[in-house]
Each structure stands twice: as structure tokens, then as C-alpha cells.
N, C-alpha and C positions, 0 to 999 in steps of 0.2 A: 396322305395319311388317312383322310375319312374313306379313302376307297379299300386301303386296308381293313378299317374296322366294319364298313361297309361288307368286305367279302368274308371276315372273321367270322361275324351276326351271322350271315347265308350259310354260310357252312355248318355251323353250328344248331342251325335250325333244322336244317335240312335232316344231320344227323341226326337229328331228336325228334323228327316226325321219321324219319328210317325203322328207329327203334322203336317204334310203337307197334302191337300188331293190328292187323288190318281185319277190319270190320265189314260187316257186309248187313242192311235191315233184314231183321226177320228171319236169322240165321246164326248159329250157333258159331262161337270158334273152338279149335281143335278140344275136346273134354280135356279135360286132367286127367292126369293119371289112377290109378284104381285107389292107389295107398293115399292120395289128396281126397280124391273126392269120399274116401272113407270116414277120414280123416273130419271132416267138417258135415259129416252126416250125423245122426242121432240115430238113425235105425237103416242098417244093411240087410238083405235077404236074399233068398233065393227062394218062388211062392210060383205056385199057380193061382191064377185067378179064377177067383168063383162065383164070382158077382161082380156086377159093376150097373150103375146109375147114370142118369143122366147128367148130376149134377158132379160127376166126376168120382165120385166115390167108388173105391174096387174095394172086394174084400178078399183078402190071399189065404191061401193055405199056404203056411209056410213049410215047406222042405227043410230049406240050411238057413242059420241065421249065423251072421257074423259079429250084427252091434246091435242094443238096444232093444230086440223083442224076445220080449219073456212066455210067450204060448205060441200053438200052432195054428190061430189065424191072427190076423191083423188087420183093421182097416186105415185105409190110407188115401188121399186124393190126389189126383194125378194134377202134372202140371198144366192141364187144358190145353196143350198141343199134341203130346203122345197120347190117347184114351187106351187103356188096358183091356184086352178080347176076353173073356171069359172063358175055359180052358185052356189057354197059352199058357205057358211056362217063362217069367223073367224075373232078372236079377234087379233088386230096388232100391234106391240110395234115395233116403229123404231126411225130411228134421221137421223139426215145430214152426210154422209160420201163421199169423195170423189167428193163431190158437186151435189149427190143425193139426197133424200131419198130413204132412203132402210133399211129392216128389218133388226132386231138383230142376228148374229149369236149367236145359242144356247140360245135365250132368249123363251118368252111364248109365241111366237106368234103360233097360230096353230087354227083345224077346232073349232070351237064355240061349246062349250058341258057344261055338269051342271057344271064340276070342274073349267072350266075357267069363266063361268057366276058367281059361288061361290065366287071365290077368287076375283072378280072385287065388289061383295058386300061387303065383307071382308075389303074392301077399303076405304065404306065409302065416297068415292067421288063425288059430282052429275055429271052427264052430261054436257056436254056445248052444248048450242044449237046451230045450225046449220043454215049457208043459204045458197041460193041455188048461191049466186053469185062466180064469178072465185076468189077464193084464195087460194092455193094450202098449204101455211102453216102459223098457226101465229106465226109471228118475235120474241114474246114475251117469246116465249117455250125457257124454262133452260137448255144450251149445256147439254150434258153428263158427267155425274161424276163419275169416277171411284177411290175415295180417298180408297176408303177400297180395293182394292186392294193388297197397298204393307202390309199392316200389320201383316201377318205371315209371311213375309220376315223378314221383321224389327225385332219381337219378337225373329226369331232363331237366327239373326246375334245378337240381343243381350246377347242372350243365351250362344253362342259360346264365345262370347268376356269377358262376365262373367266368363265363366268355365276358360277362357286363363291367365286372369288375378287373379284367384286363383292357377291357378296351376303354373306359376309365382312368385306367393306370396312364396309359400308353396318351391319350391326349391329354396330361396335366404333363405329363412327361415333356410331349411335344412345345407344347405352350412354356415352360420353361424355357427351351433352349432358344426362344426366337422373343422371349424379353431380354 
């Protein structure tokens, strides 16, 4: 019987590090999709960059805006691994952090090409138009949500707590039959 609950426990485990996805240091996993990571941004765009600093600061001319910028430039700090070229053309998905704005780490932000022009039609969304006056973000944009996060936590812990509570069951079970 403990060999049973013994191979129950393994499997179960096993299972539940299966279902996780796999990690690697210093390295991104698969982005989200366009409508997620829109989703939980504060400001979308499509900008050439016209500036940019050392301390990670670009300033874009914005082309298309999909969320949260109300003029045609914006500035924005980058997330210190991608730095933004000054005349390049990309698509930007960021939010307020630290009392900035600044791009996503590991999100879609990068140079403007077909797949990222695709996936923003894919979206479905119009444009917001733009002026040219100083507003640097609208107030209105929905913080960032990260609720799907814990839920492959949640699924194995209740995994585990399932398998604990049958195997449990199964040796008071056992223990009965052999008083």
C-alpha cells in the first residue's frame, strides 16, 4: 500500500512539474499574444524614434496609437535590455512603473515588421487619434492585469492537495481493515 501512495505522490508530481512551462536565465518565454499584452499595457503605439539617451530614455514620434497616447510624441524608457535606434520604426507596449513609463519586459515591443503590423490587425482595434498638444498619457488607460498569472500555480497546488487527500483516505482505509 505505501508503494502505492508512494507511486501515486510520483506521478502526480511529475505531472505538475510537466505542466509548468520551462524557463531558461536571462531569457524570455514565448510573449503573449497581441490582444494580452495590449491588454495589460497602458500605452500601445506605433512611433519612430527620435531620440534616445543613455539613461534609456527614447522619445517617439508617434505614427498609430492604439491605447493611452493622447499627442504625437511621447516619451518612454525602455526596458534596459532592447535600447530603441533613433530613426527605426517600432511597435510599443508599455505601462507606469516605478513612476515612469517604460516598456514591457519580454513583452512585443520591438522594430515594426509584417508580423507585428499582422498581429495589431488581428486585433481589430481602430486607432486613436492623435494631437499634437502636450499630453504625455491618458489617465483613463486600465493599470495592468496580471490575474492569469497564478493559475498554473493554483491548478498544481490543487493537484497535490487532491492526490494528499486521497492518499489519506486510502491509509486510514487501510488501517481499518487490519484492526
Amino acid at each position: 500500500m505505501k508503494k502505492i501512495i508512494a507511486l501515486i505522490l510520483m506521478i502526480g508530481s511529475c505531472l505538475t512539474l510537466a505542466s509548468l512551462p520551462s524557463v531558461q536565465a536571462l531569457s524570455c518565454a514565448e510573449p503573449e499574444p497581441a490582444a494580452e499584452e495590449l491588454a495589460r499595457s497602458s500605452v500601445a503605439f506605433m512611433g519612430q524614434a527620435i531620440a534616445a539617451n543613455k539613461e534609456g530614455l527614447t522619445i517617439f514620434q508617434v505614427q498609430t496609437a492604439w491605447k493611452g497616447v493622447a499627442e504625437s510624441r511621447i516619451e518612454i524608457y525602455d526596458n534596459g535590455w532592447d535600447p530603441y535606434e533613433p530613426g527605426q520604426t517600432y511597435l510599443v507596449f508599455g505601462g507606469e512603473r516605478e513612476g515612469k513609463l517604460r516598456t514591457h519586459l519580454c513583452g512585443r515591443s520591438g522594430l515594426w515588421n509584417a508580423s507585428r503590423e499582422l498581429a495589431m490587425k488581428d486585433i481589430a482595434i481602430q486607432p486613436i487619434p492623435l494631437s499634437s498638444e502636450a499630453s504625455r498619457i491618458d489617465q483613463s488607460a486600465s493599470p495592468p492585469s496580471n490575474s492569469n498569472a497564478l493559475i498554473p500555480v493554483l491548478v498544481a497546488v490543487a493537484g497535490l492537495l487532491a492526490v494528499s487527500i486521497v492518499a489519506i483516505w486510502l491509509i486510514r482505509l487501510r488501517r481499518r481493515k487490519h484492526q
